[in-house]
N, C-alpha and C positions, 0 to 999 in steps of 0.2 A: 469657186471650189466645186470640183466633180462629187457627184454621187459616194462613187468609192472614199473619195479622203474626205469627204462626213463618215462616213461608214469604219474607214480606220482609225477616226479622230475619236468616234465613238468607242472603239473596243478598248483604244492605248488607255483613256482618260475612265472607264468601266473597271478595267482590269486594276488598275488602280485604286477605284475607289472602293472593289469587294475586298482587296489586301489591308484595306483602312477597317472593313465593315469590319471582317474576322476579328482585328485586334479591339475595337471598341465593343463589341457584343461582347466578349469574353471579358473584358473589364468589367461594363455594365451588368454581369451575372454576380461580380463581386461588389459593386455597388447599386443597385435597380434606381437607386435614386437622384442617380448622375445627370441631370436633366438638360444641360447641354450635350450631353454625349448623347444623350435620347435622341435628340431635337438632329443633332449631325448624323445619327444612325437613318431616323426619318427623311431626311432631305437629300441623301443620299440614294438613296431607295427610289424615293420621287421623282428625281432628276434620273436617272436609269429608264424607268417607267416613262416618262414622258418621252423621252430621247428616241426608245425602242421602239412607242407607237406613234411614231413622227417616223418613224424609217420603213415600215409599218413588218417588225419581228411582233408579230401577235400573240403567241406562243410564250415569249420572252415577258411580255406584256401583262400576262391572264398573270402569270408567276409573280410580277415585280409588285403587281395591285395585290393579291390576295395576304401578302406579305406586310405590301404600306398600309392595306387594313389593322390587321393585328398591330402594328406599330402605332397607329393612331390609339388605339384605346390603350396603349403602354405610354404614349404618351402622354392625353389625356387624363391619366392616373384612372382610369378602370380598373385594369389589368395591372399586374405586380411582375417583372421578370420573372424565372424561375430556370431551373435548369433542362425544364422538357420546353419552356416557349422559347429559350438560346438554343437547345439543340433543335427545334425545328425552323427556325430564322436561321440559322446556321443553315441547314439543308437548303434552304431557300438560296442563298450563296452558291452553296455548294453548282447547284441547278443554274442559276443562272450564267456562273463560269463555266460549265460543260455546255450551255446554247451558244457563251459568246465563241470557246472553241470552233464550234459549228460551223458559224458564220464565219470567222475569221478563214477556215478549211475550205470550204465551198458555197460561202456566201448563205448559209440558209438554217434552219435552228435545228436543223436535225428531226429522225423521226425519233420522238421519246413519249411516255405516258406519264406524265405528273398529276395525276389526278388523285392519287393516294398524300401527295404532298400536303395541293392543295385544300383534300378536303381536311387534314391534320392541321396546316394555319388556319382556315376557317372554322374547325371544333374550339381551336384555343380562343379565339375570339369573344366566344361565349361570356357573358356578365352575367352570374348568377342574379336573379332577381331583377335585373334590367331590361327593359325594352329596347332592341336597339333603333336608334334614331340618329340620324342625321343630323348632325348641329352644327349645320352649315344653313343659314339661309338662304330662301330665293331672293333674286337679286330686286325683286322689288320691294320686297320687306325692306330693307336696309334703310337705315334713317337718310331723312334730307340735308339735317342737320351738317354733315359730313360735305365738307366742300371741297373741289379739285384741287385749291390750294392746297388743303391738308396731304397730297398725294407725295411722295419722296418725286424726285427730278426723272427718276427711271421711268415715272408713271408718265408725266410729261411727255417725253420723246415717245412713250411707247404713241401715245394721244396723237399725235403728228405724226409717226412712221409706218405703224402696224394697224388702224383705224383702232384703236381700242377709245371705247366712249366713256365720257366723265362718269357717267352710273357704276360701269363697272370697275374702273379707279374707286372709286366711292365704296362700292362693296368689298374688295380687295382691302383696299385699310382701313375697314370697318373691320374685316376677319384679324387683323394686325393689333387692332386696340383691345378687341374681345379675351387678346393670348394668345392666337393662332403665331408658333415660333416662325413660320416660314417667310421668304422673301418674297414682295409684294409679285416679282415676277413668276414664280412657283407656284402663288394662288393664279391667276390669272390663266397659268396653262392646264391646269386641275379645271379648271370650266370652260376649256375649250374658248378661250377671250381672243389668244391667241397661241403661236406656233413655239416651240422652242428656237426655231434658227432668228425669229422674232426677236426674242428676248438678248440672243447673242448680240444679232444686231445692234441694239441697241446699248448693250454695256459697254460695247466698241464706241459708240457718239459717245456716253456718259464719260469714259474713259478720257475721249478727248477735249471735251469738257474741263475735267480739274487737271489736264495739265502735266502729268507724271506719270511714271513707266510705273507699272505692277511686277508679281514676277513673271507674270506669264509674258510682258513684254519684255524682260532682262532676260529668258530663256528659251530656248530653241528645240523640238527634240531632232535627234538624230540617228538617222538607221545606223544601228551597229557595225553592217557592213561598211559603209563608209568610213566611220573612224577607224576600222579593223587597214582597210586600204590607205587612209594615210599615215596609220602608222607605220605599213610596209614601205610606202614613198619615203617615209622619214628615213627606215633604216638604211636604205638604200643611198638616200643624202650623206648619210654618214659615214658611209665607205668612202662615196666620193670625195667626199671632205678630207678625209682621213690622206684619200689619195694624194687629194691638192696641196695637203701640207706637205707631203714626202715630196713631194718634187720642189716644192717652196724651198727647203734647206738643202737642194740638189743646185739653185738656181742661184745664181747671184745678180739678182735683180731685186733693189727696195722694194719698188713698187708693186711687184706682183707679190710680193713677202707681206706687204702692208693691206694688197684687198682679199690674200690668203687668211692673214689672221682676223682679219673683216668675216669672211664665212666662215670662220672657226665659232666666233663666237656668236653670231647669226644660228648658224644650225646647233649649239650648245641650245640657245633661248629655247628653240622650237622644239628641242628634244623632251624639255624640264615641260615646255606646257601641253604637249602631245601625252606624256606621261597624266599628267595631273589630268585629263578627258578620260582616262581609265580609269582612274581609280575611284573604287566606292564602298563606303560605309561597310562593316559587317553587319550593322543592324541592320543594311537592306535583307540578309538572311535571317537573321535573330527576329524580325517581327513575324514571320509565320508560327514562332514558335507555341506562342502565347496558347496558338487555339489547337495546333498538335497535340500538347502538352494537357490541354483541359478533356480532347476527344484520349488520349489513352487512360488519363487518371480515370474518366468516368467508366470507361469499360473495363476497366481495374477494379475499378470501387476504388478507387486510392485518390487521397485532396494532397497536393502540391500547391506549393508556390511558388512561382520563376522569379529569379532576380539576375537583372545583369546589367555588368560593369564592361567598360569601355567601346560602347554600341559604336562610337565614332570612331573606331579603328581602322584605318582605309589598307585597300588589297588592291591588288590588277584586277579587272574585271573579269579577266579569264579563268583568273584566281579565285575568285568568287563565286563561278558558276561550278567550279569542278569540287570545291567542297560544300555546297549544299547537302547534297546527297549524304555524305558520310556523317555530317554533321548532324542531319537530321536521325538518321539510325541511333546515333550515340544517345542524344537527347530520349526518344522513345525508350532507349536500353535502359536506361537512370531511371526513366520512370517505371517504367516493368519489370525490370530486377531488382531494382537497387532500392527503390524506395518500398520499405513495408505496409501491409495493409494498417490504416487510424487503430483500430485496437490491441496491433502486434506493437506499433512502436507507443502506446501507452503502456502498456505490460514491460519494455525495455527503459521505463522512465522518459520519452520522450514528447514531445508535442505529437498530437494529431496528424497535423499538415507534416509534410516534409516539403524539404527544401531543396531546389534545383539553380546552383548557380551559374552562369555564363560570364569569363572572363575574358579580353581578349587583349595583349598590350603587344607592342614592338619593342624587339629586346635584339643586337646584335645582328640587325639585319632580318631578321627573321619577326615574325609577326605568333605568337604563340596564344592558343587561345585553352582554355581549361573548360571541361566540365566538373561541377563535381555536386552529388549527394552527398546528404546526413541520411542515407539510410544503412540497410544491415553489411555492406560491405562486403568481400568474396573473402570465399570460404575456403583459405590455401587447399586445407588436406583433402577436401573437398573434391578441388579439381585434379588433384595427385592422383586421386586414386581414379577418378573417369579418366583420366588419360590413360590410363594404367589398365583399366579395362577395355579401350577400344586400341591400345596397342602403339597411341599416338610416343611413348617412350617406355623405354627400358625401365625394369626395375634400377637396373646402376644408374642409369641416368637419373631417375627422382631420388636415389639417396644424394647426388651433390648438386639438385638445383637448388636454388635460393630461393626465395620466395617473390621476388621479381619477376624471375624468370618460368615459375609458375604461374603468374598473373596473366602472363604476353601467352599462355597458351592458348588461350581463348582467342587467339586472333586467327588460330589456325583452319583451315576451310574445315565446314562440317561438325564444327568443338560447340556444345551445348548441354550444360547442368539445368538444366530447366528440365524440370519432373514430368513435365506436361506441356503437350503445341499449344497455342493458344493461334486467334486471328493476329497479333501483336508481335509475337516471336516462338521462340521454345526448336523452330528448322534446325538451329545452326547454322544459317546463310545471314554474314550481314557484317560480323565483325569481320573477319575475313576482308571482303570486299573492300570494310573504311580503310583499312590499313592499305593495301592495295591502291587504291584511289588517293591516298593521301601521299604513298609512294612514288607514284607515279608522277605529281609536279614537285618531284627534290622534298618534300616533308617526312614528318616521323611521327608515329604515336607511343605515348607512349602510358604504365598504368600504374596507382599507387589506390592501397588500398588497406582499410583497418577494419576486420571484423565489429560489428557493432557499431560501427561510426560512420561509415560513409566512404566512397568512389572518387578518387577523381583523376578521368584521361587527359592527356596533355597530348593537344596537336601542334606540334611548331612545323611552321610550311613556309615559304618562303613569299614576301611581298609582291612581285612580279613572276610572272612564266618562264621558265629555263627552259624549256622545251624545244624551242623556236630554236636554232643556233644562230639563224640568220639577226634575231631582235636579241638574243640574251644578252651578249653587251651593251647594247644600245640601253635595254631595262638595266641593266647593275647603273652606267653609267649615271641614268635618270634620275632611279631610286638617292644614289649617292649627292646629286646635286637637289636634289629634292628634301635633304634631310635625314632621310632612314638609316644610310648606313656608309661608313669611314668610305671616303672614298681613297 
């Protein structure tokens, strides 16, 4: 393996694991006492750090340590969560997705100054009344008692492959018996015992050892552009096909009638499983929400809770990348409009928190997904009259719209009741755009709403991309033998 695909193994398998960090940090604010989530936040972080100064992004490095500190004493139970040490471990993320960008660009971490970060993670690290100390032993402290046997089989190979010596085996599951959550190979590269491509190595032997595929050996990844091209070879099969059969029932010959319907249903299979390589989850979009959703409530002042139902709603992946965007506006808009500040909705007989739900089911072909609040809800007359002052309709026209059709005005470019900008909203740029975006692959939004009670938009889009002319049959025909819809 070259330099570079370590270097890209690194970013896909990173990029990844900070999509994971966001959702369990934002958990672990609503629980601080989640001590597996701790331990996976921790070792996440770690493996990052280690990987980086193995590549040698030092930069990347100085960020991922000052970080895995503060985490050790949250681990440790020093430290208690809270919402200024999540929102600076947050920024820590944030930071280190902006270096992987970098690198992924031009190989390199970019010129930036984090030094105001880091010294914000190292202020929080602070233990009132505590000395800090290291409570990690030197590796000759470590009792004798402790024999190689006692070592897991990783330690083993490591012993035979990477020279790591029984002492340091010895101290590594010494640190393991003590509480230390991590895996014996994660100590070991934390003191420099050995390399992380080391430790790869080696889960590769161990692997072949017990005999049976992981999932990392049941899956593959694959550049997007490749699937994207043979789906185009597929569509293209299908004309052909399509071709073969018209002349099949032009011919009177069995036999080319019989390897005719032979490639019929040949190119049918590959169509159904070319299809099924696209499509993916809506929770792959729904898990950014969680820390969206906590970064506007807190610059609101406003506590929410997100809940959502049918994360495993599958879409074409095309389909998925073109409603991120609108989708995420919506979400932010629920929470910055719709949901009222904790002491307005006590005064309206309400809970505190409000609630933000995410539905997403297949109905009819179509894949429909809701948002909706319990908060204040729009204000028909409200908007009657701002459209009425910037001219966006006639007086005749607002004596016979419905209240419906009041609601969809907000979708108009530039329409914003919002008293005041904020960093958040208040332009008027944004509704507009979803609807727009949503229009554009064959969807519809649409709005229902009750004074005092709560929001909720409806986006019904469709499962596959219509756009293409060349693949839209080919996608109806898929989706149809796939399930979704009457063929």
């Amino acid at each position: 393996m070259s330099d570079s695909d370590i270097v890209r193994d690194f970013l896909v398998e990173s990029y990844e694991n900070l999509d994971r960090l966001d959702r369990e940090l934002v958990g672990l604010e609503k629980d601080p006492h989640d001590a597996p989530a701790l331990a996976s936040v921790f070792r996440t972080i770690h493996t990052i750090k280690g990987t980086c100064g193995f590549l040698g992004f030092h930069k990347l490095e100085v960020v991922a340590h000052v970080g895995e500190n503060l985490l050790t004493r949250l681990r440790d139970r020093l430290l208690t969560l809270n919402p200024e040490i999540t929102t600076a471990l947050l920024s820590m993320v944030d930071a280190v997705r902006q270096m992987l960008g970098s690198i992924e660009t031009d190989g390199q971490e970019g010129e930036r100054d984090d030094s105001a970060l880091i010294a914000t993670l190292t202020r929080l690290q602070q233990v009132p009344g505590v000395t800090t100390k290291s409570r990690i032993a030197p590796l000759q402290e470590v009792s004798s008692e402790i024999t190689p046997s006692q070592a897991t089989s990783i330690g083993n190979i490591l012993m035979q492959t990477a020279g790591v010596t029984p002492a340091e085996i010895e101290f590594a599951t010494a640190q393991q018996n003590q509480g230390d959550p991590r895996r014996l190979g994660e100590i070991l590269v934390e003191h420099g015992a050995v390399r992380p491509a080391d430790i790869v190595d080696a889960l590769r032997i161990q692997q072949g050892f017990r005999g049976h595929a992981t999932a990392s050996d049941s899956t593959i990844r694959v550049d997007v552009g490749l699937l994207d091209k043979v789906m185009d070879l597929v569509g293209e099969l299908v004309l052909a096909r399509n071709q073969v059969l018209q002349l099949a029932n032009r011919v009177n010959d069995t036999s080319f009638a019989a390897t005719s319907q032979r490639l019929n249903l040949i190119t049918t299979e590959l169509q159904v499983v070319v299809m099924k390589t696209r499509m993916q989850p809506i929770g792959n979009i729904w898990a950014q929400f969680p820390r969206t959703i906590r970064d506007v409530a807190l610059n609101c002042g406003k506590q929410v809770n997100l809940e959502m139902e049918g994360k495993e709603t599958e879409l074409d992946r095309t389909i998925i990348e073109a409603i991120k965007a609108p989708l995420t506006h919506l979400v932010r808009n629920s929470v910055d409009h719709g949901i009222e500040l904790p002491d307005d909705r006590v005064k309206a007989g309400k809970d505190r928190t409000g609630r933000l739900i995410l539905r997403a089911f297949h109905e009819s072909g179509q894949v429909n997904i809701q948002i909706s609040d319990d908060g204040a809800g729009l204000n028909a007359e409200r908007i009657r009259k701002k459209a009425l002052e910037r001219g966006v309709i006639t007086a005749e026209q607002s004596a016979h719209m419905i209240e419906r059709e009041i609601f969809n005005l907000i979708f108009l470019p530039g329409f914003s009741t919002a008293e005041k900008v904020t960093n958040v909203s208040g332009r008027g740029v944004g509704m507009d755009v979803v609807k727009t975006n949503v229009e554009k692959i064959g969807g519809t939004v649409d709005i229902q709403s009750a004074l005092g009670r709560g929001t909720t938009v409806w986006v019904k889009i469709p499962l596959a991309d219509r756009r293409n002319p060349r693949t839209a049959e080919f996608n109806e025909h898929c989706l149809a033998k796939h399930g979704f819809v009457e063929a």
